[in-house]
LUMSE-53594 format. One record per residue (C-alpha): residue number from 1; chain; x, y, z. Coordinates in steps of 0.25 Angstrom, whole numbers. Layout:
N
SITE;NUM;A;X;Y;Z $
...
//
This chain:
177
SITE;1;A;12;42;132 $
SITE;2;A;3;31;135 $
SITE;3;A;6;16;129 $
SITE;4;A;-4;5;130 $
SITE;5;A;-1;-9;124 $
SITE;6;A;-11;-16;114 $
SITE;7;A;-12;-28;105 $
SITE;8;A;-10;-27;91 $
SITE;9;A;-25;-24;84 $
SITE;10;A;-26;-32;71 $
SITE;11;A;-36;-20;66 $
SITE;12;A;-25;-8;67 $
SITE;13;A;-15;-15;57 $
SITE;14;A;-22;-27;52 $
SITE;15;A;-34;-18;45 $
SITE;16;A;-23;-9;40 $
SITE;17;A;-12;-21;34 $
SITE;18;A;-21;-31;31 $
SITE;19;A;-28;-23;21 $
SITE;20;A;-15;-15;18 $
SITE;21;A;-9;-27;14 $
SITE;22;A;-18;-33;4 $
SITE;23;A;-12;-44;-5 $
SITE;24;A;-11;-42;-21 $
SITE;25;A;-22;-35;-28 $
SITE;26;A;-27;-40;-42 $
SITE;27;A;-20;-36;-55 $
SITE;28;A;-11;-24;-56 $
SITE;29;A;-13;-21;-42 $
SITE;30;A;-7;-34;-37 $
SITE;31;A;7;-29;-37 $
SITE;32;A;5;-16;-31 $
SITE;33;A;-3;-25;-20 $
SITE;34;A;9;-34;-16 $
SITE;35;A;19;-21;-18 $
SITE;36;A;10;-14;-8 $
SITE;37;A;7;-25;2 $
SITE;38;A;22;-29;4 $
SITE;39;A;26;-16;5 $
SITE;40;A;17;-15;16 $
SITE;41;A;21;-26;23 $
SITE;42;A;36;-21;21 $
SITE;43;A;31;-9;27 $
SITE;44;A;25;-16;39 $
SITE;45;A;37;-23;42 $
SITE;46;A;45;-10;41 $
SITE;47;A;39;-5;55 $
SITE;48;A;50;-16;64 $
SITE;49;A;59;-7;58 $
SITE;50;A;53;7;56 $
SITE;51;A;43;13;66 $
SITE;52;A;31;19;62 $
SITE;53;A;22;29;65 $
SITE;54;A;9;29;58 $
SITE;55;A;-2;40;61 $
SITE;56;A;-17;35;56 $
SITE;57;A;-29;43;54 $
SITE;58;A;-40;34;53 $
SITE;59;A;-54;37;48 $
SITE;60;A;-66;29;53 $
SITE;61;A;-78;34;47 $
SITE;62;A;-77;50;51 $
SITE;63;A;-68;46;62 $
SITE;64;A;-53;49;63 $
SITE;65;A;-45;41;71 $
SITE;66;A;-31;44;73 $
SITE;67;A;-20;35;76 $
SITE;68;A;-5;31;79 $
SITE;69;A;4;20;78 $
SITE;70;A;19;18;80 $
SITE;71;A;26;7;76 $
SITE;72;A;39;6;81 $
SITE;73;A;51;-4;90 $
SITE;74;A;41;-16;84 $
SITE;75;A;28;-12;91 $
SITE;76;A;15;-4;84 $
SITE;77;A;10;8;96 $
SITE;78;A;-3;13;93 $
SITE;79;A;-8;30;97 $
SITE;80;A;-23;30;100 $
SITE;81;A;-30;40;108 $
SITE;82;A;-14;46;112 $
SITE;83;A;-12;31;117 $
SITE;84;A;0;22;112 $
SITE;85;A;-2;9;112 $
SITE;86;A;6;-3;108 $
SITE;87;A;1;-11;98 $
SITE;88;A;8;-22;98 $
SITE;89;A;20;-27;89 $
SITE;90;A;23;-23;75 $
SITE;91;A;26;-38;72 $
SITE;92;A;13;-43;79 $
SITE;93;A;7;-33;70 $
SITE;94;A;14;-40;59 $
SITE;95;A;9;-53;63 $
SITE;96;A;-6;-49;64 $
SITE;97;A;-6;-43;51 $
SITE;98;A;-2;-53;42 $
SITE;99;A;-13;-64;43 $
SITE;100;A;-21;-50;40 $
SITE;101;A;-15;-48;26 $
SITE;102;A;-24;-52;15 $
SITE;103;A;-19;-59;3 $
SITE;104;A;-22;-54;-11 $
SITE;105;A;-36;-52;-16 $
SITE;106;A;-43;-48;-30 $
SITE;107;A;-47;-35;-20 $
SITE;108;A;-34;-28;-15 $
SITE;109;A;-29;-18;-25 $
SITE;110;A;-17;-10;-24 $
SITE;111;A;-8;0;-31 $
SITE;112;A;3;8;-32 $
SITE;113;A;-2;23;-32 $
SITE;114;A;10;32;-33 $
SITE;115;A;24;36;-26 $
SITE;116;A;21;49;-18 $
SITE;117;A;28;55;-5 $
SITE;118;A;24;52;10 $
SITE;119;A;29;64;18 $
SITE;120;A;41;64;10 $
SITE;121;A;44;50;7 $
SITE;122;A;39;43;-7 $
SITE;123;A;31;33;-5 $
SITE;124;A;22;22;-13 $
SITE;125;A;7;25;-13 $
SITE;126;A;-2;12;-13 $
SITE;127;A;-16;10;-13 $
SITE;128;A;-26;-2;-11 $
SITE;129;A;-38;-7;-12 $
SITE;130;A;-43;-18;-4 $
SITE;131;A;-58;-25;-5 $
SITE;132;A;-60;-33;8 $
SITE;133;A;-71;-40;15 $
SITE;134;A;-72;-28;22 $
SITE;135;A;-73;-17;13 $
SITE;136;A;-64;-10;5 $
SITE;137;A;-48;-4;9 $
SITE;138;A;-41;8;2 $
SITE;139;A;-28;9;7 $
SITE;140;A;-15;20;2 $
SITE;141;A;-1;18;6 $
SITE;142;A;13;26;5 $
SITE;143;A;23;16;7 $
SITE;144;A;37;23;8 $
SITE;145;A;47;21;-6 $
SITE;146;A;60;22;2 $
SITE;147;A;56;15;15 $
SITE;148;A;43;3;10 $
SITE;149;A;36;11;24 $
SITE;150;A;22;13;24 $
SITE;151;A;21;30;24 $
SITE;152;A;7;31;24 $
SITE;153;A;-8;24;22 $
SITE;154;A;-22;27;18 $
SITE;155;A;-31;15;22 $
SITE;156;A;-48;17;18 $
SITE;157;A;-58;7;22 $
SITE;158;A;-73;13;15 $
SITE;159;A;-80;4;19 $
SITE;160;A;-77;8;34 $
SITE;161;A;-75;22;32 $
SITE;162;A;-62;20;37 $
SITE;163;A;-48;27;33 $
SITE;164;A;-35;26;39 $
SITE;165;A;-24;35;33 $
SITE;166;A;-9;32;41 $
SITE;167;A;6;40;39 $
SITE;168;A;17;32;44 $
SITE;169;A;29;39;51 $
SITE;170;A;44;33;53 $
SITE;171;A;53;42;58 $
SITE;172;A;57;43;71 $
SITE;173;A;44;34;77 $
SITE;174;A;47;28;91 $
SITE;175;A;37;19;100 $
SITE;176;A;28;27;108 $
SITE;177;A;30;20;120 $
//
């Protein structure tokens, strides 16, 4: 297996959390918003402790991309093209997203949707809508019930034609170096 080592891209995660994290929506939403926003963060922190292996299928106008990403022993590896490549650190990942979170605005919306199974496990559906600068982000997230773990996520840009579906595995996950 061929490893290369890279720096950490703001655009692989910071796109991802900065929107994923969106501050407290207006009125009702608002408590879902933070509910859904620390949980996560929580489940951010969660991978120093459990690996993660996270398969995306991303959809650029009528392109399909496929990609990988292990997070594991403190570092994130990325797959592309049958290459693994370090990424970086899961901490300085942690550091370059945070001046990326956005607080709240009159334009975040988010909402509990319903409890529903992931491969077996129950898990709690959230959605959000976000209005930015930039266009428009429709995002769906499982979020374990037992273990607060991000199981899976549905991310949806129109304005860029742009769709990035992603399942997160735990067990048994190991560095591909």
């Amino acid at each position: 297996m061929k490893t290369t080592r890279i720096r950490f891209p703001n655009i692989v995660l910071g796109f991802a959390i900065a929107y994923m994290t969106a501050g407290a929506g207006p009125l009702a939403a608002q408590d879902d918003c933070k509910v859904l926003s620390k949980a996560l963060l929580d489940a951010f922190g969660k991978f120093n402790s459990n690996n993660a292996h996270v398969y995306n299928t991303s959809k650029v106008g009528s392109q399909t991309i496929t990609s990988e990403l292990i997070y594991a022993a403190g570092a994130i590896y990325t797959n592309i093209n049958g290459t693994w490549m370090k990424m970086g650190s899961i901490k300085d990942a942690e550091a370059q997203i945070q001046p990326l979170m956005h607080g709240a605005t009159a334009k975040d919306t988010c909402r509990h949707v319903k409890d529903e199974p992931v491969n077996g496990e129950m898990a709690a559906l959230y959605s959000s809508h976000s209005e930015t600068p930039t266009g428009e982000l429709d995002m769906r997230i499982w979020i374990s019930k037992a273990k607060g773990l991000v199981l899976r996520q549905d991310l949806d840009s129109g304005k860029f034609g742009t769709a990035i579906s992603s399942r997160y595995e735990y067990g048994n996950v190991k560095p591909p170096l």
